[in-house]
Backbone as numpy.savetxt, mean C-alpha at the origin, in Angstrom:
# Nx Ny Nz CAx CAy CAz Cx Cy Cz
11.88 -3.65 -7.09 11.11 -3.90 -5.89 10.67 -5.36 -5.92
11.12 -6.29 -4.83 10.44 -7.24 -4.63 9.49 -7.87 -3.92
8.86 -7.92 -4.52 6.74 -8.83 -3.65 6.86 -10.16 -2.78
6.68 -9.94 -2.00 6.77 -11.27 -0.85 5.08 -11.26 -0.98
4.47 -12.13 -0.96 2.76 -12.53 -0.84 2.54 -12.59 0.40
3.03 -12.55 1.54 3.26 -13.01 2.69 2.86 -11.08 3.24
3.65 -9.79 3.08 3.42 -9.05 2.75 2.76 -8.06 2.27
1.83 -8.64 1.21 1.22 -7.99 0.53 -0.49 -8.02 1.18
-0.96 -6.74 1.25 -1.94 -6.68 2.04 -3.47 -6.07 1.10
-2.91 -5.49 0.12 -3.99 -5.36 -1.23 -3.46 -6.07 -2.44
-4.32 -6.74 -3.35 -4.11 -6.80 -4.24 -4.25 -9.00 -4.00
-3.54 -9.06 -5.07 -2.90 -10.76 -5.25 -1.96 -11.38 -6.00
-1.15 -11.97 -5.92 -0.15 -12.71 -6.29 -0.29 -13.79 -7.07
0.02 -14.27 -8.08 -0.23 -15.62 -8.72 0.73 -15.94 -9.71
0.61 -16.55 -10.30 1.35 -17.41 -11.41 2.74 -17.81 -10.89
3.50 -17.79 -11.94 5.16 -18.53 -11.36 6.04 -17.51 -10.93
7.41 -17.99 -10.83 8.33 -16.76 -10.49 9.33 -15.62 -11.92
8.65 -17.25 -13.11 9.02 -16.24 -14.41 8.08 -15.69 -14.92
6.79 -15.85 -14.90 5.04 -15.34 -15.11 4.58 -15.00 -14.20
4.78 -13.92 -13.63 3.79 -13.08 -12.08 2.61 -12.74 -12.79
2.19 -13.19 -12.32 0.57 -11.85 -12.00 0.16 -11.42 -11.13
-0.17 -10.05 -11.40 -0.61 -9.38 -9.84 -1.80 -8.67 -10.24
-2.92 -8.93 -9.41 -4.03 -8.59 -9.36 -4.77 -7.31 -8.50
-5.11 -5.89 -8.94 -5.27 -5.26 -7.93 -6.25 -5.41 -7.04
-6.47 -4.49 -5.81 -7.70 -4.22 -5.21 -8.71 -3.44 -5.70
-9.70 -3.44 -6.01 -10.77 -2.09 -6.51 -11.17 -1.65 -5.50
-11.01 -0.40 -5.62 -11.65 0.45 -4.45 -12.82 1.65 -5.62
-14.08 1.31 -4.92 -14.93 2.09 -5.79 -15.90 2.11 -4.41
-16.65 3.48 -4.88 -17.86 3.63 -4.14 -17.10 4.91 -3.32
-18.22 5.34 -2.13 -17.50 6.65 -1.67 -17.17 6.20 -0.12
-17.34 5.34 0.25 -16.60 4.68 1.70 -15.63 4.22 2.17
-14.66 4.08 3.03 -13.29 3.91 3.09 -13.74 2.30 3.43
-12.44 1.95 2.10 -12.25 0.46 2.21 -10.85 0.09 2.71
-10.66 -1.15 3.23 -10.12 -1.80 4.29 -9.23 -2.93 2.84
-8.02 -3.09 3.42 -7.32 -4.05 2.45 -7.87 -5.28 2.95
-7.63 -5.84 1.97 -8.38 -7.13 1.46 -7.26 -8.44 2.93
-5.95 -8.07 3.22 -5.33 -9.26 3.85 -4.73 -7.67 5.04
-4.49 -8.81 6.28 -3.51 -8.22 7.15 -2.39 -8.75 7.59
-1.99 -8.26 8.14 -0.45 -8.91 8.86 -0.53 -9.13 9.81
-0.89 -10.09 10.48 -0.72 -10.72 11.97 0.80 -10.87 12.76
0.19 -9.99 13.47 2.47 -9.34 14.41 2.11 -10.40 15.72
1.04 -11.45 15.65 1.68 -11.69 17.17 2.48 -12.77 16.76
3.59 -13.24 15.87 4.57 -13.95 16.77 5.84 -12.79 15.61
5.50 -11.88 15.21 6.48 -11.19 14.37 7.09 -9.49 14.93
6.98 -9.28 15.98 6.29 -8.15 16.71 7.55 -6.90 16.46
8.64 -7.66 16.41 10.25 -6.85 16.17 9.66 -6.52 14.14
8.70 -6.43 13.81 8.86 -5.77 12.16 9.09 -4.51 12.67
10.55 -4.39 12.01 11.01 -3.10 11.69 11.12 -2.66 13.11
11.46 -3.54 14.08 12.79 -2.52 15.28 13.81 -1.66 14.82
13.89 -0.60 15.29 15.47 -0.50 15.47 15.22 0.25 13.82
15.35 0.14 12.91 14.78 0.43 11.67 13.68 1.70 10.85
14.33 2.64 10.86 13.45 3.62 10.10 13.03 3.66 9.12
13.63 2.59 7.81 12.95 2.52 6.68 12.00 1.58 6.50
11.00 0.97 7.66 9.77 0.17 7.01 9.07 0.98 6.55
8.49 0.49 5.13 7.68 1.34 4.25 6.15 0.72 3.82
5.18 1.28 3.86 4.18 0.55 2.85 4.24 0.92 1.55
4.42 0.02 0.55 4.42 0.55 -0.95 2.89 0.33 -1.50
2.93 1.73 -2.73 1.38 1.35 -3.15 1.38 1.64 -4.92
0.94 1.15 -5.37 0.90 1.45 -6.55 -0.59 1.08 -7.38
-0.61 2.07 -8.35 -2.57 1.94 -8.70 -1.63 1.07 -10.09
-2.79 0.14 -9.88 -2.87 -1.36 -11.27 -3.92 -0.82 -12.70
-5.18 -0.24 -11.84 -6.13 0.45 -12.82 -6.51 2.27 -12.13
-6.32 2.93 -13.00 -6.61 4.46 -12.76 -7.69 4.81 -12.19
-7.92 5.78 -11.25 -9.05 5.93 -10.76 -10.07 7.15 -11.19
-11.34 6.82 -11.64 -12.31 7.50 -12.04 -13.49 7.92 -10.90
-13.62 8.70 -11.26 -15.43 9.23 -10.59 -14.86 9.52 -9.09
-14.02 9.90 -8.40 -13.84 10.50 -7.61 -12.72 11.88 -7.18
-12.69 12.50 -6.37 -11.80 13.96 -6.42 -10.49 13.15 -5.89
-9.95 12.65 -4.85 -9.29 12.30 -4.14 -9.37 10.99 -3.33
-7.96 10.61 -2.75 -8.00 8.99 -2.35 -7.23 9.39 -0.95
-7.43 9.14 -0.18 -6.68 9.45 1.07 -5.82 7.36 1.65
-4.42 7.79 1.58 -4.24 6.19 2.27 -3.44 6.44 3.72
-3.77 5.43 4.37 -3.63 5.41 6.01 -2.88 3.62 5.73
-2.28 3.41 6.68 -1.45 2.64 7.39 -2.50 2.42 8.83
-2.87 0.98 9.06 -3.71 1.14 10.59 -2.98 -0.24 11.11
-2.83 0.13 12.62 -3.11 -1.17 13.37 -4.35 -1.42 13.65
-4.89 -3.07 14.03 -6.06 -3.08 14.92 -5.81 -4.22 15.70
-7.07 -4.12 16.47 -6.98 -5.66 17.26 -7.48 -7.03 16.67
-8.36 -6.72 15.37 -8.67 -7.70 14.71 -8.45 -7.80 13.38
-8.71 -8.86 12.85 -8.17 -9.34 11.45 -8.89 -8.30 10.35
-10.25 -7.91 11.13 -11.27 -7.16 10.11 -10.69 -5.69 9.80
-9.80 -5.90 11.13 -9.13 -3.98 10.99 -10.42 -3.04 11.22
-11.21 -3.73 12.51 -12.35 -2.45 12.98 -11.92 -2.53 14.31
-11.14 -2.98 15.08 -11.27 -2.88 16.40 -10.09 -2.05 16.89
-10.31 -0.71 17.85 -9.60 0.11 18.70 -8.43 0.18 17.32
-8.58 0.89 15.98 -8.08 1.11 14.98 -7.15 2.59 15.16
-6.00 2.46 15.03 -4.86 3.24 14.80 -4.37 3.73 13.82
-4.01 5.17 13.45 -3.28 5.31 12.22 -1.99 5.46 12.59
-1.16 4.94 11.78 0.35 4.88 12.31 1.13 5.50 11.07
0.59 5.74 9.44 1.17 6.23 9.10 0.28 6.75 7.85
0.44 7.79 6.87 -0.71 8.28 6.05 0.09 9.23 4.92
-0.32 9.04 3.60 0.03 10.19 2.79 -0.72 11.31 2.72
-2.04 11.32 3.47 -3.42 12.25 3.37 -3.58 11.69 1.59
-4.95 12.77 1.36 -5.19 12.82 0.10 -4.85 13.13 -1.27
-4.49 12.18 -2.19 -3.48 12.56 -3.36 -4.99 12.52 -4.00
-4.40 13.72 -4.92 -5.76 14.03 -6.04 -6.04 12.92 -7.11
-7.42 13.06 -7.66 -7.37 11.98 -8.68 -6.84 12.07 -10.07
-6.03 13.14 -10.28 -5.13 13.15 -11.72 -4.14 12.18 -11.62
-3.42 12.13 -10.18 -1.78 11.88 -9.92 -2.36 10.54 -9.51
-3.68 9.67 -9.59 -3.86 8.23 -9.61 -4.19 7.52 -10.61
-3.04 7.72 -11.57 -2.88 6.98 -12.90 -2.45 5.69 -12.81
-2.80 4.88 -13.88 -1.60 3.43 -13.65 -0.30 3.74 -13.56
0.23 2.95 -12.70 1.86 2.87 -12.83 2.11 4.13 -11.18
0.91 4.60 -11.38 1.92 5.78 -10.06 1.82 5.13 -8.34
3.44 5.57 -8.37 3.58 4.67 -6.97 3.54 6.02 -6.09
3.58 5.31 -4.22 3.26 6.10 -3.67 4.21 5.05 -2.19
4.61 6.13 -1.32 5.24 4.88 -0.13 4.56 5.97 0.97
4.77 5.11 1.93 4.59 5.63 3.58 5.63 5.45 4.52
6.64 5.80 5.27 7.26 5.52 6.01 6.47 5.48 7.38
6.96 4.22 7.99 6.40 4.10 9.41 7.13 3.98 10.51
6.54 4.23 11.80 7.14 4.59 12.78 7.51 3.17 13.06
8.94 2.95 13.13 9.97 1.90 13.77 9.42 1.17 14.65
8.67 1.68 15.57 7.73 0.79 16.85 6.56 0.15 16.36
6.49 -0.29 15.41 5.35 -1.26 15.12 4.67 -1.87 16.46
5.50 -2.92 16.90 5.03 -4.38 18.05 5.08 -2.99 19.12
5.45 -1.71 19.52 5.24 -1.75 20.70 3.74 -0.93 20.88
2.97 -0.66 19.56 1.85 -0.15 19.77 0.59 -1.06 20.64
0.89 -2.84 20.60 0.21 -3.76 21.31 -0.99 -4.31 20.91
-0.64 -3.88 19.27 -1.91 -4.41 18.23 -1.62 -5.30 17.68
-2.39 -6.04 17.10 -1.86 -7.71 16.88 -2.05 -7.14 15.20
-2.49 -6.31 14.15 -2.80 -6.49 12.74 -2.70 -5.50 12.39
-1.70 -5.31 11.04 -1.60 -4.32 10.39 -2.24 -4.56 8.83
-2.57 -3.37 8.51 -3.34 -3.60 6.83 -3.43 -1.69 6.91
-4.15 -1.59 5.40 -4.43 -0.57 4.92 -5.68 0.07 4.79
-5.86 1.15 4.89 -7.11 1.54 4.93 -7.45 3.12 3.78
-8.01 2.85 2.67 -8.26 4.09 1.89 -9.87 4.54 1.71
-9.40 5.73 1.83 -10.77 6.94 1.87 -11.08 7.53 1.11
-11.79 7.45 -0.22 -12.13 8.25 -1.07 -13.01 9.54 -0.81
-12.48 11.02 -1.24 -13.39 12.04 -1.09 -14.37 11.85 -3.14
-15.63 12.13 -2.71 -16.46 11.79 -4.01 -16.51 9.94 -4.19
-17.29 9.69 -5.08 -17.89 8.49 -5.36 -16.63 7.96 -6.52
-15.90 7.31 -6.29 -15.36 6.36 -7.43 -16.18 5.33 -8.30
-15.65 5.09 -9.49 -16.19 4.52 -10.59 -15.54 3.31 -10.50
-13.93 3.60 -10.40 -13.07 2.86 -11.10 -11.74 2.98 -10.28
-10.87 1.82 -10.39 -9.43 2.14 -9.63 -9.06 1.00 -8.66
-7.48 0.85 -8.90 -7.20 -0.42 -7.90 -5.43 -0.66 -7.53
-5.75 -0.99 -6.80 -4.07 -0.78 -6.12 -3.41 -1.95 -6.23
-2.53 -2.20 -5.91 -1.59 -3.22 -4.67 -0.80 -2.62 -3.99
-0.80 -3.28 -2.40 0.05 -2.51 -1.21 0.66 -3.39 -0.38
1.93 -3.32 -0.35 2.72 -4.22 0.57 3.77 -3.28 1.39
3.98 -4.53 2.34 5.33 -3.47 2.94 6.87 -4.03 3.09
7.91 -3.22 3.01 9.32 -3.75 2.76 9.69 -2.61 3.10
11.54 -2.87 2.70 12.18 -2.09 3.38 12.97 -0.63 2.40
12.40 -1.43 0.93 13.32 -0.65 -0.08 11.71 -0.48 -0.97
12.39 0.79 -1.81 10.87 1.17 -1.97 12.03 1.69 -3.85
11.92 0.99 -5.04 12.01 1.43 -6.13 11.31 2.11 -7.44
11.60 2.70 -7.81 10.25 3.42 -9.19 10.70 2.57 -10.68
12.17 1.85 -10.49 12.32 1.17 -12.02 12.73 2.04 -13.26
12.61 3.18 -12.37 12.52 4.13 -13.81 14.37 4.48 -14.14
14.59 4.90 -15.47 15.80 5.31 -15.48 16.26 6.41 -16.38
16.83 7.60 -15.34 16.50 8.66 -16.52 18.04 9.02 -16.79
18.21 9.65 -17.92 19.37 9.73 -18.45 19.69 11.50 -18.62
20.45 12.14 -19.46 21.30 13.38 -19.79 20.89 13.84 -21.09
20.31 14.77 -21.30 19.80 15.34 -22.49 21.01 14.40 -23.64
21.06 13.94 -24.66 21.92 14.07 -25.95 22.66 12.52 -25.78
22.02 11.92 -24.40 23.14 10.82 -24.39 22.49 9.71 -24.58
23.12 8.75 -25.42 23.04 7.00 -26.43 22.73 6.44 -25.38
22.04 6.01 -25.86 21.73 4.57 -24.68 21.31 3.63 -25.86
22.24 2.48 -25.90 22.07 1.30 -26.88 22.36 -0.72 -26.11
């Protein structure tokens, strides 16, 4: 999976292209928090015409404590803050807090009509059920969504 910063709507990007660092978002407390960057569609408005696989990718950086569940939403809005005439356009509902370990990814597929909903900003929006302690993401969106992982056949070499 590759990170465009441009893209990426939780979390942060830094260092070089042979030394990444990526920094998550913390989401703690029991109120739904708002990603940290959005995507401004007014001069980009064709993201993902024509196209059924735009995805938001998410993946937790640090595990989440002290709460039952994390609910993530996909929103348009009219403003950068992501409070105005706010839309959900796409959502996993609530994944429990066992299955928000480090490393576990999570995607959203979204509806192809992005630009014709007539909202200028897309970003993310998560809802914790119970009070979090602890926990932090990064979330971007693209078109290919990978896990890295590679599993093999009971008995077989891999050298």
């Amino acid at each position: 999976m590759l990170l465009d910063a441009n893209l990426l709507v939780s979390g942060t990007l830094a260092g070089t292209a042979l030394a990444p660092t990526v920094t998550g978002q913390t989401i703690t407390g029991a109120s739904a928090v708002l990603s940290t960057n959005t995507i401004d569609l007014q001069n980009v408005r064709d993201i993902g015409e024509g196209n059924d696989f735009v995805k938001a990718r998410i993946e937790v950086v640090t595990a989440f404590t002290g709460l039952t569940a994390l609910q993530f939403d996909v929103i348009q809005a009219d403003d950068t803050a992501l409070s105005s005439n706010v839309t959900v356009i796409g959502s996993i509902g609530a994944v429990p807090v066992a299955s928000l370990v480090t490393t576990a990814r999570f995607e959203i597929e979204l509806n192809a009509r992005i630009g014709s909903k007539g909202q200028r900003y897309l970003g993310m929006r998560y809802t914790p059920t119970g009070t979090g302690t602890a926990g932090a993401v990064i979330a971007d969106f693209g078109a290919e969504y990978t896990d890295g992982q590679k599993f093999y056949t009971s008995g077989f070499l891999v050298s």
